[in-house]
C-alpha positions in Angstrom: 164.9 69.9 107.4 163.8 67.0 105.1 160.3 67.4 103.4 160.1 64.6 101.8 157.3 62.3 102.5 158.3 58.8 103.5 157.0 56.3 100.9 155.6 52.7 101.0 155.4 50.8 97.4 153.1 48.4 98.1 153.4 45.4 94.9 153.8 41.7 94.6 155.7 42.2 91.9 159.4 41.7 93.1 161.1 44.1 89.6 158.9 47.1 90.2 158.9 46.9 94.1 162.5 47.2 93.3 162.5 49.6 90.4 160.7 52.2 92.3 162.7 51.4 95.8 166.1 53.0 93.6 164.4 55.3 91.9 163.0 57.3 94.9 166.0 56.2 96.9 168.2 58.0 94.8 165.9 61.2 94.7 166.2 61.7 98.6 163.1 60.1 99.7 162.7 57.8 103.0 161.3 54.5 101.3 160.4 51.2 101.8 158.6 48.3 100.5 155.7 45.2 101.2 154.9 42.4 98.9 151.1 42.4 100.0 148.5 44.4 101.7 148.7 42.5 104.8 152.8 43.4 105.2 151.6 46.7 104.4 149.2 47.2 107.1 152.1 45.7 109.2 154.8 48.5 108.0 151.8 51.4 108.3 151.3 50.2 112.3 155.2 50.3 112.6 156.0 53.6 110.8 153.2 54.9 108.8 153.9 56.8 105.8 152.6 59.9 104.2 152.8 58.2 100.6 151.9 54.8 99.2 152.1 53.5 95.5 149.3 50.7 95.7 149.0 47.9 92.8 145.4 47.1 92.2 145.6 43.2 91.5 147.5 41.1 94.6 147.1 38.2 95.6 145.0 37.8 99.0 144.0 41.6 99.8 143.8 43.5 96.7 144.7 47.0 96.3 141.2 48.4 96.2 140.7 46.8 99.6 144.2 48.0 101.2 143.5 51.7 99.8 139.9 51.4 101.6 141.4 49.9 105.3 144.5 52.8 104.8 141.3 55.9 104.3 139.8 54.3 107.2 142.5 53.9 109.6 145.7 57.1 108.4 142.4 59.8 106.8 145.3 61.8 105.7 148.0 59.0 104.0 147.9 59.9 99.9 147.4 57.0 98.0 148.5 56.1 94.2 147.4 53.1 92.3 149.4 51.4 90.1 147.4 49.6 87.5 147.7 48.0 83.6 145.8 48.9 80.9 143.3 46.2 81.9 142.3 47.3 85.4 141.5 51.0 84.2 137.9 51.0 85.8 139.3 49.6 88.9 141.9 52.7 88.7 138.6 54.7 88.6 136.8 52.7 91.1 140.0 53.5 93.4 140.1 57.5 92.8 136.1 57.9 94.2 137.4 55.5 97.4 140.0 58.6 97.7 143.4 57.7 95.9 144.7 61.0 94.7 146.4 59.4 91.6 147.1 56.6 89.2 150.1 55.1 87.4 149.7 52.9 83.9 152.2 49.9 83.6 154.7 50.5 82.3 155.2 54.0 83.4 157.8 55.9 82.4 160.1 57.9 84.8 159.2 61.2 83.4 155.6 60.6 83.9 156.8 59.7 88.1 158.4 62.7 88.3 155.2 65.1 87.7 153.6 62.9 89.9 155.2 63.1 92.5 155.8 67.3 92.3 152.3 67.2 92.4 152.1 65.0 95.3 155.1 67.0 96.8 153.1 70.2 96.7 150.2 69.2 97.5 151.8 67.6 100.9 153.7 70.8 101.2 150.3 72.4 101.9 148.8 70.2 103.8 151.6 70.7 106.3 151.4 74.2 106.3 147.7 74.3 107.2 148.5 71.4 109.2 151.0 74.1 111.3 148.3 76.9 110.7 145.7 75.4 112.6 147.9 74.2 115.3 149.2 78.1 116.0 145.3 79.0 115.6 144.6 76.9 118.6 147.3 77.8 120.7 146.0 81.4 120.3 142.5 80.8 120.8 141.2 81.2 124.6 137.8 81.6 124.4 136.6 81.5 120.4 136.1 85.1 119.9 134.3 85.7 123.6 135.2 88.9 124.3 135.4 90.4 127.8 137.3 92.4 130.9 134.6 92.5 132.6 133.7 90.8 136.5 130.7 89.2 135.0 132.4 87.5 132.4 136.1 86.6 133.8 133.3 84.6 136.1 132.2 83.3 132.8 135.7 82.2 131.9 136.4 80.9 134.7 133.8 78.5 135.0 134.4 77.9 131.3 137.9 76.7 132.1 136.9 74.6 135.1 133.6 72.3 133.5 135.3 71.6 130.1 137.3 68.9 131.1 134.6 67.7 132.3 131.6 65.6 130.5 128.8 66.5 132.6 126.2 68.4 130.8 125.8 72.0 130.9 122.8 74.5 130.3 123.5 78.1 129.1 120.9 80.9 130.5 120.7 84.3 129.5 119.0 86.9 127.4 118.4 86.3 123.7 121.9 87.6 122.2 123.8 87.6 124.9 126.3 85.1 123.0 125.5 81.5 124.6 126.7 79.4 121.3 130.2 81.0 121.4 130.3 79.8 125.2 129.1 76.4 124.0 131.5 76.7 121.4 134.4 77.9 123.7 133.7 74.8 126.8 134.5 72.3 123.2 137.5 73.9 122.4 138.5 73.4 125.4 137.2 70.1 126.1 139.0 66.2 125.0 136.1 66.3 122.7 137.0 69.2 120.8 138.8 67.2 117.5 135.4 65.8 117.2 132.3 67.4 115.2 130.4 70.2 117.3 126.5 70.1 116.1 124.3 73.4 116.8 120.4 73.1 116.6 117.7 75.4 117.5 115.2 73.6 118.7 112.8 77.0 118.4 112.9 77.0 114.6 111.0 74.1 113.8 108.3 71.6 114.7 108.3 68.9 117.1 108.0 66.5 114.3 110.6 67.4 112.4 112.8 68.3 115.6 112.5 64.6 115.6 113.9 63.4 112.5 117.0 66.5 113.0 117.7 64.6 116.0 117.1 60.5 115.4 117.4 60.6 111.7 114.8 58.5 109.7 114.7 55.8 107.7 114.3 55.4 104.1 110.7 55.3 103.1 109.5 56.5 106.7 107.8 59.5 105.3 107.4 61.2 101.9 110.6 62.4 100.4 112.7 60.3 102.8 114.7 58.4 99.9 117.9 57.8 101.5 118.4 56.8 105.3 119.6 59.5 107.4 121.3 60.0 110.5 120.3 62.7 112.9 122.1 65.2 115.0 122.5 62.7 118.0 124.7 60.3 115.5 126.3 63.2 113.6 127.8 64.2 116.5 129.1 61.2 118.1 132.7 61.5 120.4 131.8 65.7 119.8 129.2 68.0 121.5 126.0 68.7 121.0 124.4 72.2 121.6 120.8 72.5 121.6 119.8 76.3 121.7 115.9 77.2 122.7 115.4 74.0 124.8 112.6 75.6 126.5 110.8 75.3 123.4 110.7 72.0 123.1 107.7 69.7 124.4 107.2 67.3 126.8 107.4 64.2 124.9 110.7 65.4 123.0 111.6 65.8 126.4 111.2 62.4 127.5 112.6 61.3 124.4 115.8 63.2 125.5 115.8 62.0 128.8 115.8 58.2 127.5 118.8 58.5 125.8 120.7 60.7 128.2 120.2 57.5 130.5 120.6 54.9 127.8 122.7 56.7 125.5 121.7 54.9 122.6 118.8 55.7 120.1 116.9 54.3 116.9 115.5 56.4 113.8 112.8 57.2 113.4 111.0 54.3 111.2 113.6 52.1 112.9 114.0 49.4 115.5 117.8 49.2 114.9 119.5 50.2 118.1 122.5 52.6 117.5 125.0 53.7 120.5 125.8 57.7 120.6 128.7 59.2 122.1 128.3 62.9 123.0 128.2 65.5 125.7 125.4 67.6 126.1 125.2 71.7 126.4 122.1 73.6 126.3 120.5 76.9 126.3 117.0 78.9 126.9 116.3 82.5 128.1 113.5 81.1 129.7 113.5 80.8 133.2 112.7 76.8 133.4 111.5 77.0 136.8 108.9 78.8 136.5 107.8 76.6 133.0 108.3 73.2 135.4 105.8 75.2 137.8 103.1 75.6 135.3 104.0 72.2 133.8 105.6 73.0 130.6 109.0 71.4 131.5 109.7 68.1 133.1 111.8 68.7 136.5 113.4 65.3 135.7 115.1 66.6 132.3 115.5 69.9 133.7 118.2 68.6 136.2 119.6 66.2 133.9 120.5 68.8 131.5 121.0 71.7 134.5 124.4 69.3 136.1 126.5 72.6 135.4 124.7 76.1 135.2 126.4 79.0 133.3 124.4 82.6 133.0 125.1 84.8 130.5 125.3 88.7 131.7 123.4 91.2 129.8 125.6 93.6 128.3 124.1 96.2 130.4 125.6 94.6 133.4 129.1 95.0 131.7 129.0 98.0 130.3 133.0 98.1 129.9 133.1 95.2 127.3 131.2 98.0 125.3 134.7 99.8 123.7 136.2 96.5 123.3 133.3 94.9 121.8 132.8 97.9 119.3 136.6 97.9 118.3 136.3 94.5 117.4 133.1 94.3 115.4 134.5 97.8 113.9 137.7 96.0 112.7 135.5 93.1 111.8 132.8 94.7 109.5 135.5 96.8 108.2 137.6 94.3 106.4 134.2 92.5 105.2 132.4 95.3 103.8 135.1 97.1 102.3 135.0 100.0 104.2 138.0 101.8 105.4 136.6 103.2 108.9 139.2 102.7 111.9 138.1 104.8 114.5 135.3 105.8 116.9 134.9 108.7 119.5 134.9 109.3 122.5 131.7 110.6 122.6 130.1 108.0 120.6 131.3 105.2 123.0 130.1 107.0 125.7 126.6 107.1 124.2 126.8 103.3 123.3 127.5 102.8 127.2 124.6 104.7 128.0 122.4 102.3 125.6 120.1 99.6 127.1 120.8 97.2 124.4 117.8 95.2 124.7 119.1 92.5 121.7 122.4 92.6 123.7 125.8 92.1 121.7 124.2 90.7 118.7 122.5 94.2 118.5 125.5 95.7 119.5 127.3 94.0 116.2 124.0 95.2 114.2 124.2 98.7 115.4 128.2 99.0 114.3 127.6 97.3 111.0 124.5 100.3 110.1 127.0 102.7 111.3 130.1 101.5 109.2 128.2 100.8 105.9 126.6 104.4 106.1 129.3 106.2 107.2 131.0 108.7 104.9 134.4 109.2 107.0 136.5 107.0 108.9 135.6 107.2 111.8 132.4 106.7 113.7 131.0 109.7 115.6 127.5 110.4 117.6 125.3 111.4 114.6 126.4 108.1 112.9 124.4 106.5 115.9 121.1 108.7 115.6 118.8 105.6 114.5 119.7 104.6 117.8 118.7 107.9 119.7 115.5 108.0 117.5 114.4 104.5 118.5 115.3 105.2 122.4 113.6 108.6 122.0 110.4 107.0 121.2 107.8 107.2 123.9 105.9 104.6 125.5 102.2 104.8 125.9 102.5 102.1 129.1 105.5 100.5 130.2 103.8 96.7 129.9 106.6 94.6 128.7 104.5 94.0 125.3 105.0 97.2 124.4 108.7 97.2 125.1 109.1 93.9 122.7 106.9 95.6 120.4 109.3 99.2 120.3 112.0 96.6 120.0 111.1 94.5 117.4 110.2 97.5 115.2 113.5 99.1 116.0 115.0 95.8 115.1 113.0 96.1 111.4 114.4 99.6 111.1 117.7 99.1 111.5 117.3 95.5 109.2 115.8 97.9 106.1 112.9 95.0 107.3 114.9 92.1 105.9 113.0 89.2 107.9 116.3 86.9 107.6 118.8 89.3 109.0 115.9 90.5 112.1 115.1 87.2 113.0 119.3 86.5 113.7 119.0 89.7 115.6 116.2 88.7 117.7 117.2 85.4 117.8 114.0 84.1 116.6 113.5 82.3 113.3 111.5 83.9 110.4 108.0 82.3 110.8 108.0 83.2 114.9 109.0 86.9 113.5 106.0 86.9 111.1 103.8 86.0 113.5 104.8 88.8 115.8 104.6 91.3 113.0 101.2 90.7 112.8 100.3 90.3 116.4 101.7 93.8 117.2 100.3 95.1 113.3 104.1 96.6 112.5 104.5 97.6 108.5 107.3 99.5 107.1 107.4 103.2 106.5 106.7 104.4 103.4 110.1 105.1 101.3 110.5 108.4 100.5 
């Protein structure tokens, strides 16, 4: 199988359109040739080519301007400029638009050939990640969803039936049940999913700064806003967009939202410029939006725009036989990234992770293996490797108000963290400040260390 890449020498001088034509004729490469960047464009549409050898100064479209229109249109086409000893800075100007090389008139053959092993190479592995990714994707079913369960062959189900789709689709479910992997798994699967997917929490941060992460801003709109920006909404135009928390956000972000789901088209903030978006929509709360359009939190209009499609999330105590397979997998996981040579569990300890509430669902599930594996001292995983999770259980209740089971939880959650706020908030699912806050409502501290 030939390797090569097909080349296009793109010059209006006739000698070294001709020169290099022989040259990488005779070394087994697929070649052709245009006198100007217009014939070039012409030959690209035809047959493009992996390789083009690009000389800065033509007549009519220069080589500056060809390299810029080639980037735009073939992304992935390597580029060489051809330049005399004159035209160096526009050699430079050229390298920053994305040519990958230069060659000085009159260059000499010797100098062509390291070239173009470099070139060679470095098409080589773009190929192979090329084939890499394309074996990745025919493997990938659900990105890294893992499940036998009723409750979530339901999930995968409906996963495979609403991603061809463009409608929009909200997620429900408990915190850490694993809604951005679905999100995640209805793009892969979707015509979208070549095109950027963009993840926001819309729990994590103030509505006025919600804004700007979704419309962008302006330049000079607000203090430290030096440079235009675009927001989430433009950033992921033709992909998807997964807002996480939407319950959080109020009522005039939610009209906001509403207008361009009709209109699809938005300005930044600080802007009257109109700009057209292009994305599909998939959200996700564990709150129960019905009851927060019943006390008039939530706009009923929004809620069925973004509620077309309606997937819910089971708790991993209602699949209790994803446990073992869940555990394997974050084992084998946290194994190869810590270091840690543990490869096994028991019997008994699975047994005892079945018999777990799991409160933070999988996210605490991955938590709880990760303590176990990076204090372990054998490999493998037995009951007493669990006992921080027995402890916390064990612990009684002085009334069984739901305040006092977040408050048990969240100071498990601490515990088992070593209280690093960063790493408790991921396994809440809540970020930092909201954690803080919590701390001191329910007055947690850590132990003394002994």
């Amino acid at each position: 199988m030939n390797t090569k890449p097909d080349i296009l020498v793109v010059d209006d001088e006739r000698i070294v359109r001709e020169s290099l034509f022989h040259w990488f004729k005779n070394g087994g490469y697929t070649v052709a040739t245009a006198a100007s960047g217009r014939e070039a464009l012409e030959k690209m549409a035809r047959h493009p080519a992996e390789l083009l050898f690009v000389d800065v100064k033509m007549p009519g479209m220069t080589g500056i301007e060809l390299l810029e229109k080639i980037k735009a249109e073939y992304p992935a086409t390597v580029v060489i400029i051809i330049t005399a000893y004159g035209s160096i800075e526009s050699a430079v100007e050229a390298m920053k638009m994305g040519a990958s090389d230069y060659l000085i008139k009159p260059f000499k053959p010797e100098y062509l050939t390291l070239v173009m092993e470099k070139i060679d190479q470095q098409l080589s592995m773009a190929r192979e990640c090329n084939y890499l990714k394309a074996q990745l994707e025919k493997k990938i079913r659900f990105e890294n969803i893992i499940g036998q369960s009723a409750p979530m062959q339901t999930v995968f189900d409906t996963i495979a039936q609403v991603a061809g789709q463009d409608t929009s689709v909200l997620l429900t479910g408990e915190t850490g049940t694993g809604k951005e992997l679905v999100a995640k798994a209805i793009h892969a699967k979707s015509r979208r999913a070549r095109c950027p997917f963009v993840a926001l929490n819309c729990g994590a941060m103030p509505e006025n700064l919600l804004e700007t992460e979704l419309f962008g801003h302006q330049k000079g709109t607000f203090t430290g806003a030096t440079h235009p920006r675009k927001g989430f909404l433009e950033v992921a135009g033709g992909g998807t967009l997964f807002l996480d928390e939407i319950g959080e956000i109020g009522m005039k972000m939610q009209i906001d939202l509403l207008r361009v789901l009709e209109e699809r088209r938005i300005s930044r903030v600080g802007s009257s410029q109109v700009v057209p978006v292009d994305f599909r929509l998939i959200t996700a709360t564990c709150k129960d939006l019905e009851k927060e359009i019943a006390i008039g939190r939530f706009r009923e209009d929004f809620f069925y725009r973004i509620n077309v499609i309606c997937i819910g999330i089971p708790p991993l105590r209602d699949r209790i036989e994803d446990i073992p397979l869940l555990t394997r997998h974050f084992l084998s996981k946290i194994s190869q990234e810590t270091g840690r040579k543990v490869d096994h569990i028991s019997q008994e300890a699975l047994k005892m992770l079945q018999g777990y509430p799991w409160p933070g669902n999988v996210r605490e599930l991955e938590n709880a293996i990760e303590r176990a594996v990076v204090l372990s001292r054998g490999r493998s995983l037995g009951i007493d490797d669990f006992a921080f999770l027995q402890a916390a259980r064990a612990k009684p209740a002085p009334n069984g108000s739901l305040l006092e089971i977040e408050k048990r939880y969240i100071e498990q959650v601490l515990e088992n963290s070593a209280w690093n706020i960063t790493r408790a908030a991921a396994v809440l699912g809540i970020n930092r400040v909201t954690l803080h806050k919590k701390i001191k409502r329910f007055q947690l501290s850590r132990a003394p260390q002994k």
